[in-house]
Every structure is written in C-alpha cells, then in structure tokens.
N, CA and C atoms as a LAMMPS dump frame, in Angstrom:
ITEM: TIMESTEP
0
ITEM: NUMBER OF ATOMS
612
ITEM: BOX BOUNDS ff ff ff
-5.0000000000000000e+02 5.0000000000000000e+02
-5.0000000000000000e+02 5.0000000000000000e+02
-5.0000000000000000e+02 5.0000000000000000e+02
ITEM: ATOMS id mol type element x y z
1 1 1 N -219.118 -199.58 493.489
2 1 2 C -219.429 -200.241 492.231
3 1 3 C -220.438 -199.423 491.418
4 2 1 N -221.283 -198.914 492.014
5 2 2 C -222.629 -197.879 491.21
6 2 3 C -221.608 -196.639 490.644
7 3 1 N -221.016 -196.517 491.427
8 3 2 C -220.421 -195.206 490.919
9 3 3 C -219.552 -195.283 489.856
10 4 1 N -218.528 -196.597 489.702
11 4 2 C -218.131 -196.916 488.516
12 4 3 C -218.737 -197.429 487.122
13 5 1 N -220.127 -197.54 487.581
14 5 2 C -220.953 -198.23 486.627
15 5 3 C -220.894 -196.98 486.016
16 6 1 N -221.36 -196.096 486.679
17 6 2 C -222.116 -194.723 486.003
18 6 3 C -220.915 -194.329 485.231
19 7 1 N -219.783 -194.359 485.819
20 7 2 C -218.994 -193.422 485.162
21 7 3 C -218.361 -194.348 483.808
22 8 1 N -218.326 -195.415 483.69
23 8 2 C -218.487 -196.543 482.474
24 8 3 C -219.64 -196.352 481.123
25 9 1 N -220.909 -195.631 482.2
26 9 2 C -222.064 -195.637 481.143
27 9 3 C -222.095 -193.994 480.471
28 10 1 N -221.532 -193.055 481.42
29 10 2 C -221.455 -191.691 480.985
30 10 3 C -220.172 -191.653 480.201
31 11 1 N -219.191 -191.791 480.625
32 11 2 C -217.931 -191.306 480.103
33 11 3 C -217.304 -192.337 479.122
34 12 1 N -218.253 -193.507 478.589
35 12 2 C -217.837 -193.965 477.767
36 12 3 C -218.72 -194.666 476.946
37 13 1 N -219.994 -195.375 477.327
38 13 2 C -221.024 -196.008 476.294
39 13 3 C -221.576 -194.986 475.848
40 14 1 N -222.446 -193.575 476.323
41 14 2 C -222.242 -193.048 475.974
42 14 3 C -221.948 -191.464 475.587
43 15 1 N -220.825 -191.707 475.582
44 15 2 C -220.033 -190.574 474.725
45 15 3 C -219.568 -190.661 473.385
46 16 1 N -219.887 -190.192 472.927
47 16 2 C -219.728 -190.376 471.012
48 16 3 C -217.668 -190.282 470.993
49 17 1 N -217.316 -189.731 471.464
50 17 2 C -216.293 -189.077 471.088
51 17 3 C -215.18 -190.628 471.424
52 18 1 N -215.716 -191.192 472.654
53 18 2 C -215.039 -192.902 473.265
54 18 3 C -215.551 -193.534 472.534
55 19 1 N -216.773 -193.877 472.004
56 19 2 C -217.343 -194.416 470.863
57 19 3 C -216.13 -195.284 469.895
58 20 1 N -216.6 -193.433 468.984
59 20 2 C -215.713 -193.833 467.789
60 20 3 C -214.17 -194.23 467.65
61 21 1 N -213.671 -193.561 469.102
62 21 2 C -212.401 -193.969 469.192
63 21 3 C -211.968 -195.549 469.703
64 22 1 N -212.811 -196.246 470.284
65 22 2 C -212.911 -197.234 470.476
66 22 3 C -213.102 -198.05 469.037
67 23 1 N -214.175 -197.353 468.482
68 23 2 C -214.285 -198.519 466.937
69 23 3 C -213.293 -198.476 465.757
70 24 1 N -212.791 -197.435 465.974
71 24 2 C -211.684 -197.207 465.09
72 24 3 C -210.347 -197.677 465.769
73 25 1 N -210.179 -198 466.531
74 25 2 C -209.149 -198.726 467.376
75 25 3 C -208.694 -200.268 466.947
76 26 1 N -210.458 -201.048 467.86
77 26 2 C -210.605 -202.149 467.53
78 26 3 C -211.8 -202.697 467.272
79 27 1 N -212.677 -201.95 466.758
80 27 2 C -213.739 -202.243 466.048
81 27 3 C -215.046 -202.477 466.567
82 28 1 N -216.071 -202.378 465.73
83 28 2 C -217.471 -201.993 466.075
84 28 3 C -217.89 -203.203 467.364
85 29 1 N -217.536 -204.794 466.758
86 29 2 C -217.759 -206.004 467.768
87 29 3 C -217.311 -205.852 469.436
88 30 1 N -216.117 -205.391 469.405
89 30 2 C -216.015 -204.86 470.657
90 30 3 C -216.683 -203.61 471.368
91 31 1 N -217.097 -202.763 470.828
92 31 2 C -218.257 -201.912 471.59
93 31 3 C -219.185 -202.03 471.839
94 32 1 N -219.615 -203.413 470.79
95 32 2 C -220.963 -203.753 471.146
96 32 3 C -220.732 -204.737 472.277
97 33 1 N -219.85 -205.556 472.515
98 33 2 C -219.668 -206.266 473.905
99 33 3 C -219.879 -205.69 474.862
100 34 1 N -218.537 -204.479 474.604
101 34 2 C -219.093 -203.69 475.899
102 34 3 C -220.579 -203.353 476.653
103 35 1 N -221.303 -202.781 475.61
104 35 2 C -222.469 -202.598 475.808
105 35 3 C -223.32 -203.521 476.25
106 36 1 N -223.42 -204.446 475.661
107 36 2 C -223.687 -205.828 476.491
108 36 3 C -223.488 -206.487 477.568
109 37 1 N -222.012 -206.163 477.891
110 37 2 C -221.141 -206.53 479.337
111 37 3 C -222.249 -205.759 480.515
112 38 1 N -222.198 -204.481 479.891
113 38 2 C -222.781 -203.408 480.502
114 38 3 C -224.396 -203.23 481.044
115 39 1 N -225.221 -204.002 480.127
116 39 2 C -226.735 -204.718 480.152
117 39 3 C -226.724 -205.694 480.966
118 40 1 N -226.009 -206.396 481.096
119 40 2 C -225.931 -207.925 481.758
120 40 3 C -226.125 -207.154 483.074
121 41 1 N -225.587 -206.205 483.762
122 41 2 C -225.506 -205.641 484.79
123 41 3 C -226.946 -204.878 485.161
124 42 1 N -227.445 -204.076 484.198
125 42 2 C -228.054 -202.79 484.034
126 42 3 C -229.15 -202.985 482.48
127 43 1 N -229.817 -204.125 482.964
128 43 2 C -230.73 -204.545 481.884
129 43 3 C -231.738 -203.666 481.373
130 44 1 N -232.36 -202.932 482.428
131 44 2 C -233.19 -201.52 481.969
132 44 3 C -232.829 -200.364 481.592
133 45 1 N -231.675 -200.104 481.234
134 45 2 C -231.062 -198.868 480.909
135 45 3 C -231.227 -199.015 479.496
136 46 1 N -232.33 -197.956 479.303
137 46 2 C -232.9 -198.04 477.593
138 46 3 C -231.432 -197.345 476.861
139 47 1 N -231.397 -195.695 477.402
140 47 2 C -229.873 -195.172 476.351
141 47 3 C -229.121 -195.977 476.019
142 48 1 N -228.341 -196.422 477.147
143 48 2 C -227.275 -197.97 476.391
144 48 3 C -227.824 -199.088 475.628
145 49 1 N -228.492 -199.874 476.082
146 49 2 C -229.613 -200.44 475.008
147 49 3 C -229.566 -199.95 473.759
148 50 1 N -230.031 -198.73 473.326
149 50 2 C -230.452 -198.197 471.747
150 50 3 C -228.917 -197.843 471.37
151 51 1 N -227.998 -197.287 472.028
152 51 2 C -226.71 -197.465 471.832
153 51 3 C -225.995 -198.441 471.184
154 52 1 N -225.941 -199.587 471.562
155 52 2 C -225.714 -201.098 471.798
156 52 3 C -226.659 -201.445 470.375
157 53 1 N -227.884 -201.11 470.302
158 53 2 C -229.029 -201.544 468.765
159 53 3 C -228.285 -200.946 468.247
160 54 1 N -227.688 -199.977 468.215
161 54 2 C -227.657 -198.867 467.03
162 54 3 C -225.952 -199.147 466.408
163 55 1 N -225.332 -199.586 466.966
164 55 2 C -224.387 -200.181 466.385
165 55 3 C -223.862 -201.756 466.084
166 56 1 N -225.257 -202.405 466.236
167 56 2 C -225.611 -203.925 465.982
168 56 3 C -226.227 -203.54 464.479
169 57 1 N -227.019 -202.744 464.535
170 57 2 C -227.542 -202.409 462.928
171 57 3 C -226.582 -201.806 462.069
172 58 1 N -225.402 -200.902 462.509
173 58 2 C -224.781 -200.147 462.038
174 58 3 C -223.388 -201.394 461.604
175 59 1 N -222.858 -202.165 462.357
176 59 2 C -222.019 -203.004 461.818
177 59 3 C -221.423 -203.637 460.498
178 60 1 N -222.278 -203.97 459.727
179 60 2 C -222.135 -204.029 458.448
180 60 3 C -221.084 -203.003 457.72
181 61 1 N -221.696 -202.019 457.965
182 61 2 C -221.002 -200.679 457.157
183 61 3 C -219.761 -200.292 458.061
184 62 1 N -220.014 -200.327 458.968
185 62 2 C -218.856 -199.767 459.748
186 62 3 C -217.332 -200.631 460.025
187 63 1 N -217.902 -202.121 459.949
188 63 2 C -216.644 -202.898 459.377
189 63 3 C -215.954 -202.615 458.258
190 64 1 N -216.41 -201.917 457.264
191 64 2 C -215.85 -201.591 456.588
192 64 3 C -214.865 -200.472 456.08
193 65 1 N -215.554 -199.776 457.358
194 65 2 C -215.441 -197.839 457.367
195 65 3 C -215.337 -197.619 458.536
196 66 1 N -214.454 -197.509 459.542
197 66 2 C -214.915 -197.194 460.754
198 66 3 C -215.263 -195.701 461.206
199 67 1 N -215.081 -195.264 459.993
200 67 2 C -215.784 -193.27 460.031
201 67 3 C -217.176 -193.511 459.427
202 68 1 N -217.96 -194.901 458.951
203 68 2 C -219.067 -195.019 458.976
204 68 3 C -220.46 -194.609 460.369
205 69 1 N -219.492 -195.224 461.066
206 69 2 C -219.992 -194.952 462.404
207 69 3 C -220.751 -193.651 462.922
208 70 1 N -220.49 -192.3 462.439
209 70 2 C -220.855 -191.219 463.005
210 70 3 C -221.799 -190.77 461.687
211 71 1 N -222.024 -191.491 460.358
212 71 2 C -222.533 -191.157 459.299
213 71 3 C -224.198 -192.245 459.983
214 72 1 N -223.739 -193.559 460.416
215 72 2 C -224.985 -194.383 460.571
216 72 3 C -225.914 -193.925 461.96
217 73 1 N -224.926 -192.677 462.596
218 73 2 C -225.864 -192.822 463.756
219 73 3 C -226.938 -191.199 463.444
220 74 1 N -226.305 -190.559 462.57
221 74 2 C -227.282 -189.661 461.91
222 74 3 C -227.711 -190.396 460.945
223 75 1 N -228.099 -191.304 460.035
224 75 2 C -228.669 -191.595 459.28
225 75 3 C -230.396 -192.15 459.592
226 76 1 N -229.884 -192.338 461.104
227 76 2 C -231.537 -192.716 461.328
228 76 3 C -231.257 -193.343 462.712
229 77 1 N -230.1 -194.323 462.513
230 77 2 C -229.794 -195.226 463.854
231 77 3 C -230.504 -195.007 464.963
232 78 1 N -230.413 -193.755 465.367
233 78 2 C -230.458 -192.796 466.556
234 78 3 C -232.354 -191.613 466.899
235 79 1 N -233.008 -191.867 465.875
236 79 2 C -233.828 -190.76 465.643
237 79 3 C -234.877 -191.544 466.947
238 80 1 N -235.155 -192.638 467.745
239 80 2 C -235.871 -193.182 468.658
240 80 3 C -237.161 -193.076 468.042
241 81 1 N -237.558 -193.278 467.345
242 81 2 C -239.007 -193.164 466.74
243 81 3 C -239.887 -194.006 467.137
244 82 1 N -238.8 -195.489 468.078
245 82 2 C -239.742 -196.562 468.75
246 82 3 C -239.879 -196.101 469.95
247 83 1 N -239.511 -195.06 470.069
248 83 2 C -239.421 -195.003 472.156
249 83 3 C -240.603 -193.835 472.342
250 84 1 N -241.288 -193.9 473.465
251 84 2 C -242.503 -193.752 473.905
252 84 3 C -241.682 -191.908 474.448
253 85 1 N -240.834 -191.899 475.126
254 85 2 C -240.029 -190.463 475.618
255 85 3 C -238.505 -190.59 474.668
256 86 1 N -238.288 -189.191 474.599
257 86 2 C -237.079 -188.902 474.282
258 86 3 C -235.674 -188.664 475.382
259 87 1 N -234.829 -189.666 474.912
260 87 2 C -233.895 -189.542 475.999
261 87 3 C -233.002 -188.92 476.194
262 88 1 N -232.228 -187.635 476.907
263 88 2 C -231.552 -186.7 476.637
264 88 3 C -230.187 -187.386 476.441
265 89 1 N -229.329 -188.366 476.889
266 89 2 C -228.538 -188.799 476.515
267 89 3 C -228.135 -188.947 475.01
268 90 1 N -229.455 -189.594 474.797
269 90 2 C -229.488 -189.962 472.616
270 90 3 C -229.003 -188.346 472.435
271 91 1 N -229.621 -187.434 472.842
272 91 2 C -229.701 -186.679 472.061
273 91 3 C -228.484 -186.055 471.716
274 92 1 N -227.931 -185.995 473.448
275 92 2 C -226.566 -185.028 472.979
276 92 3 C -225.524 -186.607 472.285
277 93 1 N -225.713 -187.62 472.057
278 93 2 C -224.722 -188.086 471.22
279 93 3 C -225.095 -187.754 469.895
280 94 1 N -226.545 -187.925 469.172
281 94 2 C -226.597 -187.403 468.092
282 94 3 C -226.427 -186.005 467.886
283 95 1 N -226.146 -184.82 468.603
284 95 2 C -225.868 -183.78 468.309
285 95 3 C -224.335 -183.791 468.075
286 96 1 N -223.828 -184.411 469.713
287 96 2 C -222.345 -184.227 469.039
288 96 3 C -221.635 -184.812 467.809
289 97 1 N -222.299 -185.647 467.362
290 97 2 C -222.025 -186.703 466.362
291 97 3 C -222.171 -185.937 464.964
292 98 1 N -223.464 -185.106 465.191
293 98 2 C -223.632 -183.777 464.014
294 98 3 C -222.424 -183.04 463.837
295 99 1 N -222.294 -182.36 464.912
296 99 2 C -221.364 -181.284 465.125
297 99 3 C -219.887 -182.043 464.273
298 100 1 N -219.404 -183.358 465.085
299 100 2 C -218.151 -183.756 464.388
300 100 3 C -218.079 -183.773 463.606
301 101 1 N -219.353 -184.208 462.456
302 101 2 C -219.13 -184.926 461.37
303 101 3 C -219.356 -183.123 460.49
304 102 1 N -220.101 -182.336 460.855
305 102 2 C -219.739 -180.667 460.233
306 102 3 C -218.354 -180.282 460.228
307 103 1 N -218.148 -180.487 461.374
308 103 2 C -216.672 -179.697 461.637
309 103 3 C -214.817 -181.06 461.027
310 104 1 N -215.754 -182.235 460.768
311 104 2 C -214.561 -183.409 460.225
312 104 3 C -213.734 -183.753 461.238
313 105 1 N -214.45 -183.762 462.871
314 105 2 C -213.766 -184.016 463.605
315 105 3 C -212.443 -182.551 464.051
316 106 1 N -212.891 -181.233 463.782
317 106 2 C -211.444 -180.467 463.699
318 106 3 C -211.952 -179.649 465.127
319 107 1 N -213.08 -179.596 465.655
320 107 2 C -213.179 -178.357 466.714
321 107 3 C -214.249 -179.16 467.768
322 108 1 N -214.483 -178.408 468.371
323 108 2 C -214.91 -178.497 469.744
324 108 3 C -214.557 -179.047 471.008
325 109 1 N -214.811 -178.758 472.122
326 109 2 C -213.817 -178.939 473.24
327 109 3 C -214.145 -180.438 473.539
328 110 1 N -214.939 -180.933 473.594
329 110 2 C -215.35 -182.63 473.386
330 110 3 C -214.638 -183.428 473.216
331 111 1 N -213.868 -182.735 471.698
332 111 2 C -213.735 -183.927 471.061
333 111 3 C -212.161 -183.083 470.988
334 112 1 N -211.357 -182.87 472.103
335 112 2 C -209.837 -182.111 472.092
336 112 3 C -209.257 -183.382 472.207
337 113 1 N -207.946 -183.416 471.842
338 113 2 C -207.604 -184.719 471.792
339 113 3 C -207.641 -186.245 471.408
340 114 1 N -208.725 -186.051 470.507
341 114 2 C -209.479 -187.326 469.774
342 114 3 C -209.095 -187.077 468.131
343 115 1 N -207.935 -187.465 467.617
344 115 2 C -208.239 -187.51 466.535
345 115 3 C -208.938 -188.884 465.493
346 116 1 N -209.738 -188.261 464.792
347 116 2 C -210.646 -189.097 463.899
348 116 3 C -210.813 -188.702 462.8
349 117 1 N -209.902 -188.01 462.025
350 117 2 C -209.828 -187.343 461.153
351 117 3 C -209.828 -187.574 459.826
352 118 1 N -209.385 -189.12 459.926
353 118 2 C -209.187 -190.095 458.303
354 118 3 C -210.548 -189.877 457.775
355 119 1 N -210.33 -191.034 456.352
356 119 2 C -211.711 -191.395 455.938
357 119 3 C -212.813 -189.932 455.416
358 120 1 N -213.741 -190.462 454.653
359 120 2 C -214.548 -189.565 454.402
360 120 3 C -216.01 -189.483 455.539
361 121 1 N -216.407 -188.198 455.662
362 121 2 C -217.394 -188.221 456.749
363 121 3 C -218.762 -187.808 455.825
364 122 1 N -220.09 -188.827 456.24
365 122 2 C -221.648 -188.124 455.109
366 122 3 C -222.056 -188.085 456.442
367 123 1 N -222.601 -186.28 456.208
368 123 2 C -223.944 -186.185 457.031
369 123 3 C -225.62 -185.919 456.132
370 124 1 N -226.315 -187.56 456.743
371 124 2 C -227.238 -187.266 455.971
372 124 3 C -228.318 -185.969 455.899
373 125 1 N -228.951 -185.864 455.045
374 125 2 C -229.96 -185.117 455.273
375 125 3 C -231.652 -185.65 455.525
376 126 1 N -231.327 -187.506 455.079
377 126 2 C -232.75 -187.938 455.522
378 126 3 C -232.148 -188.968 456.29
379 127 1 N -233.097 -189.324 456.889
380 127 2 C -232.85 -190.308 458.413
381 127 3 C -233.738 -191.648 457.905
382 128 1 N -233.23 -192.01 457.154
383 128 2 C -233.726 -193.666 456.399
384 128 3 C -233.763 -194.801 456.827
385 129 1 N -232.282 -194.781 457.636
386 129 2 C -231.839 -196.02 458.197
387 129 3 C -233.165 -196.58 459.503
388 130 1 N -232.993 -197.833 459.53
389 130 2 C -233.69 -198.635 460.545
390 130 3 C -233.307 -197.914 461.694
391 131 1 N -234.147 -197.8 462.598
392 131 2 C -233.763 -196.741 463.957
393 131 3 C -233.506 -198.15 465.06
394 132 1 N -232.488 -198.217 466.324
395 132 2 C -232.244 -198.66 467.467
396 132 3 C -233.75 -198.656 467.921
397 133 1 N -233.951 -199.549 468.808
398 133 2 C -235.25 -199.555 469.057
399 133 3 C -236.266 -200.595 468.055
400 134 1 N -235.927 -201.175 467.085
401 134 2 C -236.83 -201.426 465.741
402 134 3 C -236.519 -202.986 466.332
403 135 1 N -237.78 -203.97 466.32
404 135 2 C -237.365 -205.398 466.249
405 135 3 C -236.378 -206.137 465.758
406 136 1 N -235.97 -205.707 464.286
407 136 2 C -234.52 -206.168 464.289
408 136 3 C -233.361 -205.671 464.423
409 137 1 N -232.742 -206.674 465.37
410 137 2 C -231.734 -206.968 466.083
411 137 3 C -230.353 -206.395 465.453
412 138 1 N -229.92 -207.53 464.555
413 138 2 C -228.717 -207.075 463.795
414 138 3 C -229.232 -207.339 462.139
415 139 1 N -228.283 -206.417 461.149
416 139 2 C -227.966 -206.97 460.286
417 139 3 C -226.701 -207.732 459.564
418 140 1 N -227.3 -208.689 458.87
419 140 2 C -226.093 -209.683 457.948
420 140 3 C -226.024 -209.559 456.448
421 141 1 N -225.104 -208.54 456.173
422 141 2 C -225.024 -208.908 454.534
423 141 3 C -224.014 -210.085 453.977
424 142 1 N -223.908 -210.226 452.57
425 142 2 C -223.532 -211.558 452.004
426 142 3 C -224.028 -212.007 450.793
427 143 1 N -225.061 -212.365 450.713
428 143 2 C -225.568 -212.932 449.807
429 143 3 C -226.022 -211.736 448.546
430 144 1 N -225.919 -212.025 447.347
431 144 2 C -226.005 -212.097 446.197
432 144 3 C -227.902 -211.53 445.418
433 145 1 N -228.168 -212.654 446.688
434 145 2 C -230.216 -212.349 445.578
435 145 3 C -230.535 -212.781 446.871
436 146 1 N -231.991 -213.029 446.782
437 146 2 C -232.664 -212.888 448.239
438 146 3 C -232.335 -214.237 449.171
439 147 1 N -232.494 -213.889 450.174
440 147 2 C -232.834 -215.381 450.833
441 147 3 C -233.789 -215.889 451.099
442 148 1 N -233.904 -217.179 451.071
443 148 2 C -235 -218.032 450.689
444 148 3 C -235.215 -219.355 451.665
445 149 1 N -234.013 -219.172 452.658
446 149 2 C -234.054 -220.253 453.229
447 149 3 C -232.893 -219.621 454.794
448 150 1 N -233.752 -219.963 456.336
449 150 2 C -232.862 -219.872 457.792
450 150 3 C -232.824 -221.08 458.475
451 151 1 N -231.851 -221.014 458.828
452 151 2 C -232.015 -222.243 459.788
453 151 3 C -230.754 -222.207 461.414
454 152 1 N -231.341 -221.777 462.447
455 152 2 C -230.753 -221.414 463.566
456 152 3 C -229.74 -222.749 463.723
457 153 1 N -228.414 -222.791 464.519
458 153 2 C -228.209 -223.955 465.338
459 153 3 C -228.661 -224.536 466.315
460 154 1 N -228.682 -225.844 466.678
461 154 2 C -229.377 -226.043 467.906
462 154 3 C -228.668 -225.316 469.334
463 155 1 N -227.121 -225.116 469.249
464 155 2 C -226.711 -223.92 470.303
465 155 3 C -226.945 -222.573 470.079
466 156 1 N -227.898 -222.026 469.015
467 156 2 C -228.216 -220.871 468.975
468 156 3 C -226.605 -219.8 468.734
469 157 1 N -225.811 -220.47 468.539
470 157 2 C -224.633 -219.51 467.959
471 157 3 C -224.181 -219.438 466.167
472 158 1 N -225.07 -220.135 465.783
473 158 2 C -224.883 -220.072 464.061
474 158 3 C -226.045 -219.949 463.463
475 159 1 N -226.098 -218.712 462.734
476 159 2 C -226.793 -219.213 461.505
477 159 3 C -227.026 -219.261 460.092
478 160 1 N -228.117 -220.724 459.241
479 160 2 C -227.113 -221.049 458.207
480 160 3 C -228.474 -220.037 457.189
481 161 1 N -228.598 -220.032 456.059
482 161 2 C -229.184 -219.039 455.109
483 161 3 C -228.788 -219.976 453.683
484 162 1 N -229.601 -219.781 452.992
485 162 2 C -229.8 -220.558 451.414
486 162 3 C -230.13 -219.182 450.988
487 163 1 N -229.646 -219.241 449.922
488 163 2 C -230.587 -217.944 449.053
489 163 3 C -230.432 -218.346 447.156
490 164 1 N -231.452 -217.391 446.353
491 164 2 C -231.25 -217.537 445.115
492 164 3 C -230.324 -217.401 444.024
493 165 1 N -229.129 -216.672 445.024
494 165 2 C -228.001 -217.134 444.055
495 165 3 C -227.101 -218.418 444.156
496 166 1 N -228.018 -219.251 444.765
497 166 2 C -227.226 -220.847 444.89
498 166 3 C -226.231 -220.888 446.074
499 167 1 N -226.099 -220.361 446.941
500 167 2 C -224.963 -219.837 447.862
501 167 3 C -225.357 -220.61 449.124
502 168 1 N -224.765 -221.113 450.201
503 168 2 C -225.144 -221.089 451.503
504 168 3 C -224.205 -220.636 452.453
505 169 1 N -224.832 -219.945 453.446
506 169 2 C -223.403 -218.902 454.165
507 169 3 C -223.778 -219.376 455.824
508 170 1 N -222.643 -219.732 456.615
509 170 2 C -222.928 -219.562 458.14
510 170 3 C -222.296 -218.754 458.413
511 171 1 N -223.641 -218.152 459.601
512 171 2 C -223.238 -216.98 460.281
513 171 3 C -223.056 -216.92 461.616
514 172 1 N -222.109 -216.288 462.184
515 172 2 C -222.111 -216.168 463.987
516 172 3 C -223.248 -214.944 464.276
517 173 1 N -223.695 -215.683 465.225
518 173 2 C -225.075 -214.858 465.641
519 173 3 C -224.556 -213.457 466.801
520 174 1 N -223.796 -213.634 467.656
521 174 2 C -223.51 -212.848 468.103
522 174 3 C -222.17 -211.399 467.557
523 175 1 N -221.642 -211.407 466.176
524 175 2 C -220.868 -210.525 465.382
525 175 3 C -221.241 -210.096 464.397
526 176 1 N -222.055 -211.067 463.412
527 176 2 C -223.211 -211.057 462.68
528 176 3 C -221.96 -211.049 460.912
529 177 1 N -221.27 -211.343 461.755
530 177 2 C -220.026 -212.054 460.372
531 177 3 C -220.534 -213.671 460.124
532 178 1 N -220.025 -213.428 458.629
533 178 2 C -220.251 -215.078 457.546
534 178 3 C -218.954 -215.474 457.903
535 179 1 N -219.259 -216.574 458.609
536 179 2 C -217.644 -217.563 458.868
537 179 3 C -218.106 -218.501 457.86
538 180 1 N -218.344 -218.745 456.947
539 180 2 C -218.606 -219.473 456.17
540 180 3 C -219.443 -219.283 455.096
541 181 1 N -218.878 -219.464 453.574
542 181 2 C -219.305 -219.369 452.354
543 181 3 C -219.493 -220.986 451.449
544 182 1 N -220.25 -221.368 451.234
545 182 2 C -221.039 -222.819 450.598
546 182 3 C -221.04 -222.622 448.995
547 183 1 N -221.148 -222.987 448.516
548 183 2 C -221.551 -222.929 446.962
549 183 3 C -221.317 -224.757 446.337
550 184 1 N -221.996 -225.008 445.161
551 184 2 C -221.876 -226.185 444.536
552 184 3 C -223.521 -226.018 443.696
553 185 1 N -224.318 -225.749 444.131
554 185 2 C -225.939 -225.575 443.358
555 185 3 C -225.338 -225.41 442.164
556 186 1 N -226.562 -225.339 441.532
557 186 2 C -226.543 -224.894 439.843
558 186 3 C -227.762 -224.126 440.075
559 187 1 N -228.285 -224.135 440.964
560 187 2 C -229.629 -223.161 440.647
561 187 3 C -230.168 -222.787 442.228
562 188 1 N -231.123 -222.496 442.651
563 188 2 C -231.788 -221.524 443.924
564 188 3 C -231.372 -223.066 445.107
565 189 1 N -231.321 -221.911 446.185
566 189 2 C -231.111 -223.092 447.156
567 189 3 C -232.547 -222.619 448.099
568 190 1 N -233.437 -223.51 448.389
569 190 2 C -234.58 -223.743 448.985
570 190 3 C -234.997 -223.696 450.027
571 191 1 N -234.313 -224.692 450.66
572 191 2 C -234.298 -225.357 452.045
573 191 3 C -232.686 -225.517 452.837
574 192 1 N -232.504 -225.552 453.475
575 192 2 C -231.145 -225.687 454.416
576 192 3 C -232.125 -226.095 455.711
577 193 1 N -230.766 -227.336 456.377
578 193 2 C -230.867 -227.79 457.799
579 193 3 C -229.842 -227.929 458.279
580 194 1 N -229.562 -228.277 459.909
581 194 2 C -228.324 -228.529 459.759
582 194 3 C -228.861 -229.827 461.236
583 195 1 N -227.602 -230.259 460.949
584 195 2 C -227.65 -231.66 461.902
585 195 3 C -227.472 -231.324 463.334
586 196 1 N -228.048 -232.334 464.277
587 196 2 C -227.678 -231.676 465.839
588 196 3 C -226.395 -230.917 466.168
589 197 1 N -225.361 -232.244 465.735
590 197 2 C -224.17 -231.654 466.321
591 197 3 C -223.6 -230.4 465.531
592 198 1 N -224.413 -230.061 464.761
593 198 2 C -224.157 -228.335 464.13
594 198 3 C -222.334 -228.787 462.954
595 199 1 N -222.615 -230.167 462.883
596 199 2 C -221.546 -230.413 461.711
597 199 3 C -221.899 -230.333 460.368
598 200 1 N -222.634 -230.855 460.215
599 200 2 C -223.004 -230.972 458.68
600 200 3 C -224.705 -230.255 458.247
601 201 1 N -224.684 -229.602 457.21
602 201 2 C -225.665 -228.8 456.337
603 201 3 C -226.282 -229.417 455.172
604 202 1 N -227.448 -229.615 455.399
605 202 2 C -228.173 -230.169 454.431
606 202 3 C -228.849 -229.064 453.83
607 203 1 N -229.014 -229.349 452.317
608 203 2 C -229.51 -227.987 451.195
609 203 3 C -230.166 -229.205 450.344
610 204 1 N -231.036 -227.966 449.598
611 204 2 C -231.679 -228.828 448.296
612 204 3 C -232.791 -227.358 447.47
C-alpha cells in the first residue's frame, strides 16, 4: 500500500504533465478530490497539500480555460512564500510547467505523448497571484459589486453571500461553484440567513 501511495503522489499529484491532462479531461474539481482523497490518507504531506491549494485558488479561471492551469501555477500559485523550506517537488512542477508553457507544450521528453496543445498559453512575468499556502482556501467568483453579506449552512456544505448589486448566490463549499443565483432587491442586499433545514433564505 506505501508503495502505491508513493507512486499515486509522484507519478501523478505531482507531475504537472498528469495534472493538466487530467484537468483538461475532466476538470480542475476532480484533481482537487484526488488530492484530497490523497490527504485523508497522508495529512502531512505539505507538496500535495500546496498542490491541492494551488488549484482550489486556481479553479475559477481554469473552469473556464483548462490551459489556464499551467498559466495560474506560474502566476504565483506555486512561488511558496508561506512555507518556512523550499520543496523540491514544487519546484520541478513549476519548472516543468515553465518549460511547457515556453515550448506550447511541443518538446521535452516529460511531456512525450501528452498532447495539450489547444488554447492559448501566458507565461507570467510577475507572480501576483495568491500563493498555495495563503489562509485562503478557495476562491468564488459571481457577484457583480462587493459582498456585503456570508452566511455558512448549518451542514457546512453551502454558502449563501448578499452583495451590492442586489444579488444573492448559493454556493457549494467543497467546488466553490454558484448552484444558485437570487435576485428580486431593488437595492444592496445587507444581511442574508438561512433557516436550519438549509431551505429557505432570508435577505433584507
């Protein structure tokens, strides 16, 4: 079983090259399971961990793009700026991740047999993005103007958000997708609650 772990955590969480082919397959939510599947087991394993952050932050964009993926993990995702040592694992994924996104996915022995070639590829030149490692968790876009108003479920699998463009959105906490879009205001929404049984949403 150790030995399959390892070869689960090397030859595929991470390896950039199973990565992206995995998210471009079937998408960013499922790699991040994996990674998770993979923690549940192996809770101290920081590389997978910041792995696992780094495409919980990266999600947003990459649902959209799944050649986002190798643009968000040079953008910063990856730079460990919270971690006390540098981990050689990070490193060679952000190198190879360089290298692909230079070469558009066309060379190196890595990445033989992987095509990923669609889509447009940015390699940044500043590292902006929120780094893996950073207190927050995931991001949720959606809304319009700021938010102004959270409110968890009592099963901790939804949550609901008011904001100033009159909007209220529920969100699944673990995909960090809006299963749900609200509207009826005429003006800022304030406050949001929601009832035990996580049926009904109160706003004002």
């Amino acid at each position: 079983v150790i030995g399959q772990l390892d070869a689960v955590r090397n030859d595929q969480l991470l390896n950039f090259y199973w990565q992206a082919t995995k998210i471009e397959k079937v998408g960013v939510v499922e790699a991040i399971r994996d990674g998770q599947m993979f923690l549940k087991l192996r809770p101290n394993d920081r590389p997978v961990h910041l792995i696992t952050h780094a495409q919980q932050l990266s999600a947003p964009a990459v649902e959209k793009d799944s050649h986002e993926y190798c643009s968000q993990l040079l953008g910063g995702r990856l730079t460990m700026i919270y971690e006390t040592e540098l981990f050689p694992e990070i490193v060679k994924v952000r190198e190879t991740a360089e290298r692909y996104c230079l070469s558009r996915g066309s060379g190196g022995k890595e990445g033989k047999g992987v095509n990923l070639t669609g889509g447009s590829l940015w390699n940044p030149v500043t590292r902006n993005l929120t780094g893996a490692g950073h207190p927050c968790q995931k991001v949720m876009t959606g809304h319009s103007g700021p938010v102004l108003a959270v409110k968890l479920t009592k099963d901790g699998h939804q949550i609901c958000s008011g904001s100033r463009d009159g909007s209220i959105k529920l969100w699944d906490v673990e995909s960090g997708k809006c299963d749900l879009t609200m509207t009826g205001h005429d003006g800022v929404v304030r406050a949001v609650d929601i009832s035990n049984d996580g049926l009904v949403v109160f706003s004002g």
